[in-house]
N, C-alpha and C positions, 0 to 999 in steps of 0.2 A: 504494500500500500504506500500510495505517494504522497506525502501531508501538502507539496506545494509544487506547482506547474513553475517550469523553467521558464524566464521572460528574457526576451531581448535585453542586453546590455545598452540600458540610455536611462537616461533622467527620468525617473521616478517623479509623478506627479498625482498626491492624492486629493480627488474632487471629494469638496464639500458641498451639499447643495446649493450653497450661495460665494461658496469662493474654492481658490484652489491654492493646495498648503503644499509649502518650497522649502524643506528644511534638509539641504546636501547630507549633512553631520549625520541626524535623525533616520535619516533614510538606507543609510549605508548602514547603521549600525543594526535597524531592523533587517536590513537582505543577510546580513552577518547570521544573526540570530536564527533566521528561517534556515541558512545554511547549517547551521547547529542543532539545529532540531533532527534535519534532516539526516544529516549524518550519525547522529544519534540513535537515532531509528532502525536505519540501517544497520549500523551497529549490533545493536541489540536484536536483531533479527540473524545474525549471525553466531551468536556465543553461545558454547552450552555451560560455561562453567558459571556455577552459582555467582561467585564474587563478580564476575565482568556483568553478569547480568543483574544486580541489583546494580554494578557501577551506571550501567546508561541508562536505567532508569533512573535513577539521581541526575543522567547528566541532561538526561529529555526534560525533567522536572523543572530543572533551572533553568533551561532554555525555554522552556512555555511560561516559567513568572518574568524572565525577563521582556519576553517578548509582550508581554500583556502591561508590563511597566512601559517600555518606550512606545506602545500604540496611545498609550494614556496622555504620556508624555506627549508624544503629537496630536492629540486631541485637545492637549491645554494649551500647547503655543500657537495651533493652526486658528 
């Protein structure tokens, strides 16, 4: 299972119904995070040893709260 479709490499631009939020920093560090999940996932769909497999779940964990912080986070400065 694939948590997030591949997008062309260009400037990320997320529409608000009444405007549109530009924040470079903010945006890279979310494609970051998606990548982390992802890999994570991945990950974890490959281990059988107990240890590795609680490790990415921990490390899926903290990529879905981070990731739900810096959506926040550009929903406060957009």
């Amino acid at each position: 299972m694939k948590l997030f479709q591949k997008k062309p490499k260009k400037e990320i631009i997320f529409r608000d119904k009444k405007k549109e939020i530009q924040n470079p920093l903010l945006l890279n560090e979310i494609e970051k995070v998606k990548l982390e999940m992802d890999t994570a996932y991945k990950n974890f769909q490959n281990v059988m040893d107990p240890d590795l497999i609680d490790c990415y779940i921990y490390e899926s964990n903290a990529a879905q709260k981070r990731y739900h912080f810096l959506l926040k986070q550009l929903k406060e400065t957009g």
